[in-house]
N, C-alpha and C positions, 0 to 999 in steps of 0.2 A: 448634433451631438459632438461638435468639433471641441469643444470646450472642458470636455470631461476630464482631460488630464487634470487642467487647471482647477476645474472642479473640486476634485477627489484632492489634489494636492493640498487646497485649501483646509482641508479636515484629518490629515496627517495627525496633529498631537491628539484627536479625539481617540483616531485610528491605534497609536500608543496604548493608549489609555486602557482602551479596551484588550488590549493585547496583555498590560501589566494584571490587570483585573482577572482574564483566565488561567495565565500563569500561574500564579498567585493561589488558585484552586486547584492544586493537584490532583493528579488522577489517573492512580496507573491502573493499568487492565484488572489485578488482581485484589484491586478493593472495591466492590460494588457502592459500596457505601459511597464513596468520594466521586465516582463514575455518575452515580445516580445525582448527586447533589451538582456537580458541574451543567449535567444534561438536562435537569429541572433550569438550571437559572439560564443556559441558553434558549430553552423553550421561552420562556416567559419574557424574554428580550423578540422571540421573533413573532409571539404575540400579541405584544407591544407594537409591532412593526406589521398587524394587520392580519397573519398568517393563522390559521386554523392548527391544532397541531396534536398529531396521534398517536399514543403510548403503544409499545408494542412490548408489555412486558417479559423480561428474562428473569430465570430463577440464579443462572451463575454466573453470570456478569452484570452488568450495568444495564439495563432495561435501551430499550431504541425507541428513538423520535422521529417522524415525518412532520417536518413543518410544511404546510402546502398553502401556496397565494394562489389567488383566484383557478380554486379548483373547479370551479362550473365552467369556465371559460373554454371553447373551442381549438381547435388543434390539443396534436403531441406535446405533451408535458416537457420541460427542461428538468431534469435529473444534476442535482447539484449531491456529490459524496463529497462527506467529510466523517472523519471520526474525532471523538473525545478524548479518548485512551493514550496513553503516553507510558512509554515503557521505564518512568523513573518511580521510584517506591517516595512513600511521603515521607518528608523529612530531607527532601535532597535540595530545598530550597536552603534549607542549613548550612549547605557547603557547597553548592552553587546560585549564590544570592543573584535575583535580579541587578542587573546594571545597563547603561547604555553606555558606550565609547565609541567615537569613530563613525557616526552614524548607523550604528548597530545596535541592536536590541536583545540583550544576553541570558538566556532562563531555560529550565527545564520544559519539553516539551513545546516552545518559542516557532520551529518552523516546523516541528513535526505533531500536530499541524494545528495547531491553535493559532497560527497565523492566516489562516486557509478559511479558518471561524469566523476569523474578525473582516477576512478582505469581503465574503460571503453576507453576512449582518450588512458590512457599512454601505456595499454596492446596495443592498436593497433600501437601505433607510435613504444614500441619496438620488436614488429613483423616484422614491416615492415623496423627497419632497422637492424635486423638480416635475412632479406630474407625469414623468415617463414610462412606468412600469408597463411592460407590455401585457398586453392581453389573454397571452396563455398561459397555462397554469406551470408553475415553478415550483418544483418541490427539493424540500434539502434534506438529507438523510442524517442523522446524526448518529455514527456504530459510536461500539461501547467496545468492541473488543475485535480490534484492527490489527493492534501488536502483537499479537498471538496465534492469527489467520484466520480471524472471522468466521470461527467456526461456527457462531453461534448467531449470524447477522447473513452470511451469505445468501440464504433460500431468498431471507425478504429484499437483499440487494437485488437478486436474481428478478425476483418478479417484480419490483419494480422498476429495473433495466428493461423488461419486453415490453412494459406498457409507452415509455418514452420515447422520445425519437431523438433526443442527444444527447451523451453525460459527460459531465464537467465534473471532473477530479478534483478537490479544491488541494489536494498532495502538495508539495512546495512544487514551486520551480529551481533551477538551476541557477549558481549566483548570476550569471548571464541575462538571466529573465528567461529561458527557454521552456516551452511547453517540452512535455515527454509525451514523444511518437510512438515507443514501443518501449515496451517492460518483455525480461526475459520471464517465463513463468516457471513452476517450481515442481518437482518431485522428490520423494524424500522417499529411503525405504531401511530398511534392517536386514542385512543379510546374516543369520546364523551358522556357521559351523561344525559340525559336530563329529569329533574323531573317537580316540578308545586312551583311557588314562592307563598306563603303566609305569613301572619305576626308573627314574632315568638313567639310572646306573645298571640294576639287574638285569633289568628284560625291557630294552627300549624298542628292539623289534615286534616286542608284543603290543606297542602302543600303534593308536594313531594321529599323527602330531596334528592337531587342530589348528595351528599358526602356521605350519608350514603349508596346508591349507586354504588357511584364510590370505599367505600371501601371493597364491598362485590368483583366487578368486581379486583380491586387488587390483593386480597387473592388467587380469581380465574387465576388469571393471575401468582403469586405466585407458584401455586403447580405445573404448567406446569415447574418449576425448572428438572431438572438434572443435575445435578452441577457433580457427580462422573465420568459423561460419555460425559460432555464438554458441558452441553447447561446451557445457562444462560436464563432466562428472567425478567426484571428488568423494574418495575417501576420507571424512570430516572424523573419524570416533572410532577406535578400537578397544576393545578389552576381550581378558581371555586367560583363562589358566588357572590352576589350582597352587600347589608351591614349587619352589626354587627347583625340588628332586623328582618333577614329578612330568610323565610327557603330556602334555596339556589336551582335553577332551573336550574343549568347547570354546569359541571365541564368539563373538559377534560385533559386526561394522556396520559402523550407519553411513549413510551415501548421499550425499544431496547432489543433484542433478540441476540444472539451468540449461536453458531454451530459449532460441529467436522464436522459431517454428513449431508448429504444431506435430509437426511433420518428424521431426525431427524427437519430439516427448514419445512418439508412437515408438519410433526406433530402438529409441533407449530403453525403455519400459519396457518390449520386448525381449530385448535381448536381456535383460536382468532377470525377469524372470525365468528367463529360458537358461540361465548359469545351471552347471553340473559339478561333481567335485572331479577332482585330478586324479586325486590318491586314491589307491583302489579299499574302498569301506571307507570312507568319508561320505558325511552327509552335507546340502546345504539345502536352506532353506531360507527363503524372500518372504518376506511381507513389503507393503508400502504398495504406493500409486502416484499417479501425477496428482498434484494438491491442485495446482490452478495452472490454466493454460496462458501460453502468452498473449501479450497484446503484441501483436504484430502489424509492423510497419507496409501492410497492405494494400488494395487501391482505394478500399474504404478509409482506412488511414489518411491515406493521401488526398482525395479528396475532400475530406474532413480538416485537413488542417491547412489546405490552401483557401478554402472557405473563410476561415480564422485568420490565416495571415492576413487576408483581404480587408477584414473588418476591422483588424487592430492598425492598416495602414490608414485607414479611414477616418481615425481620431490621432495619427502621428502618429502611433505607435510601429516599430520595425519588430516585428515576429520571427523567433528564431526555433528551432526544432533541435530536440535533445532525445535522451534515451537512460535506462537505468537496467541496469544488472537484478534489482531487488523489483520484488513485484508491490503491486498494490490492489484495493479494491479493484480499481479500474481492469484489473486481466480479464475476472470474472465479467464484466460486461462485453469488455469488446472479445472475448472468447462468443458472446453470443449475437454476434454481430448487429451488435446496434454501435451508432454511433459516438466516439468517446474519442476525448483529450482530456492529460492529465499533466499536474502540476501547472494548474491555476491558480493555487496557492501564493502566500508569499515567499520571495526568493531568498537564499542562507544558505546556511553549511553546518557542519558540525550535526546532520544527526545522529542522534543515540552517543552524541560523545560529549563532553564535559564544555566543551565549546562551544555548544550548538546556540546560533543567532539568528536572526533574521536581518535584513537589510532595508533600514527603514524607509531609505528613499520606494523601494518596491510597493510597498504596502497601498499607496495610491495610485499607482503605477497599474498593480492586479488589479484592483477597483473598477478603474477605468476601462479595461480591457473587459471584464466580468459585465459589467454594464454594457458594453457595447454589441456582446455575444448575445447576450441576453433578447435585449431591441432588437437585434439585426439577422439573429440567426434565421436562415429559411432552409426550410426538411417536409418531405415530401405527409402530406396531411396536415401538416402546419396552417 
């Protein structure tokens, strides 16, 4: 397989192509209709390409696909995620037209992840006409509703994360080409408030000030910081108050949270809900939970991605390891420890922002790498 670079390089403008083509079908989370039509025509490309492929319909978003090659085949399945969904509303090709400059490939939705689409597609179509697909069963996921947090895809990511024995994030990479070793993972919650409104002039001793309150709960909320060992906790949303004359009776904050550790979501999630008020007759009250746990940079990690470096050295390729603040599907697997790397994707920049490209030299680049993992990977039942 020494050749694969050269390979895969040789089918770059197809590699384009297909990438101007998904673009080009918009599809953000919150229209089923465009969701479902993008998700039909990649089914029917990876049925073209040999694959079996299973509808898993949804009533409020975008229906989910399993495409699966050689699903009788012996050993652990390869688990390839990607999603469709793209956080642009239609119409935004309007005012961010496709373009290429610079060697760069410039469109809505481009590396987040419709790039991840095309490097997944082409690595199979050129497997399978060099005769190399391997012999165990490969399956690609296709969510509908990833930009929003896969409320609505998780369970079936979930189960078919334990049946696998490795999964492959097709997420972007890093402009560098870097796989991502660890995602921080996410909690979110709502803390309420609630003091006694009176007039702010007449009788403000008869109130209880809900802001002053809510700024003690902040502070509190504040020092659960560890920012040097990856947790964030942040104050992101306040609101609160009745008018200009009046001592305010109700506030409510929302909070987002970030995590290296598991360990660490326990902590904080703890002690938030365990917040009390300051002010005597103040109430507070928490909703929220940890949404999705991290991937962490583990000894599973770790020996999962010296496996990989090994095999991307094997066709010339030098493998480098990254990390990301923002989570992905991938937390939800490697939360249940199976095996996972992500941002196999193609490599850019710019997501969710008016910039957002891909780097085309990468696109044969990921291929080849994708192809090699593929072949090469060996997991215990494999």
């Amino acid at each position: 397989m020494s050749d694969l670079l050269d390979f895969f390089a040789e089918r770059t403008e197809q590699m384009v192509t297909l990438l101007d083509e998904f673009v080009r079908l918009e599809s953000p989370t919150s229209s089923k209709l465009h969701v479902d039509r993008l998700s039909a025509h990649v089914a029917a490309l990876c049925e073209a390409l040999g694959a079996e492929v299973a509808v898993h319909p949804r009533a409020e978003v975008g229906d989910l696909r399993v495409a699966i090659w050689n699903g009788d085949a012996p050993g652990l399945p390869i688990l390839l995620l990607a999603h469709l969904d793209t956080v642009w509303p239609v119409g935004t090709l309007d005012t961010m037209p496709i373009r290429q400059e610079g060697g760069r490939f410039f469109g809505p939705g481009a590396v987040d992840m419709k790039g991840g689409i095309v490097v997944a597609l082409e690595t199979i179509r050129g497997l399978r006409e060099r005769d190399e697909m391997p012999s165990r069963p490969i399956w690609l996921f296709l969510n509908s509703d990833e930009e929003t947090g896969s409320t609505h895809s998780r369970g079936l990511i979930e189960d078919l994360a334990q049946q696998a024995g490795l999964v492959l994030v097709m997420e972007p990479g890093t402009e560098e080409e870097a796989l991502k070793t660890w995602r921080k993972g996410i909690a979110r919650y709502t803390v309420t408030v609630t003091g006694r409104a009176s007039h702010a002039g007449n009788a403000p001793e008869a109130g209880i000030n809900a802001i002053v309150e809510a700024a003690h709960q902040a502070l509190a909320l504040h020092r659960l910081n560890d920012l040097p060992n990856g947790t964030s906790v942040s104050v992101t949303r306040i609101s609160g108050g009745i008018a200009g004359n009046v001592i305010p009776p109700e506030v409510t904050m929302y909070v987002d949270v970030r995590f290296l550790k598991a360990s660490e979501a326990q902590r904080v999630d703890a002690a938030i809900h365990a917040l009390g008020p300051a002010l005597p007759g103040a109430q507070v009250a928490v909703t929220g939970a940890i949404d999705r746990g991290p991937m962490e940079h583990n000894e599973l990690m770790a020996r999962t991605y010296a496996q990989a470096h090994a095999i991307a050295a094997s066709i010339g390729l030098e493998l480098h390891a990254g990390g990301s603040g923002g989570a992905s599907d991938g937390n939800f697997t490697a939360a249940l420890g199976v095996p996972t790397l992500d941002g196999l994707g193609a490599a850019g920049s710019g997501l969710h922002a008016a910039d957002e490209q891909v780097i085309i030299r990468s696109l044969p680049r990921r291929a080849a790498l994708l192809a090699a993992l593929l072949c090469q990977w060996e997991m215990t039942g494999a």
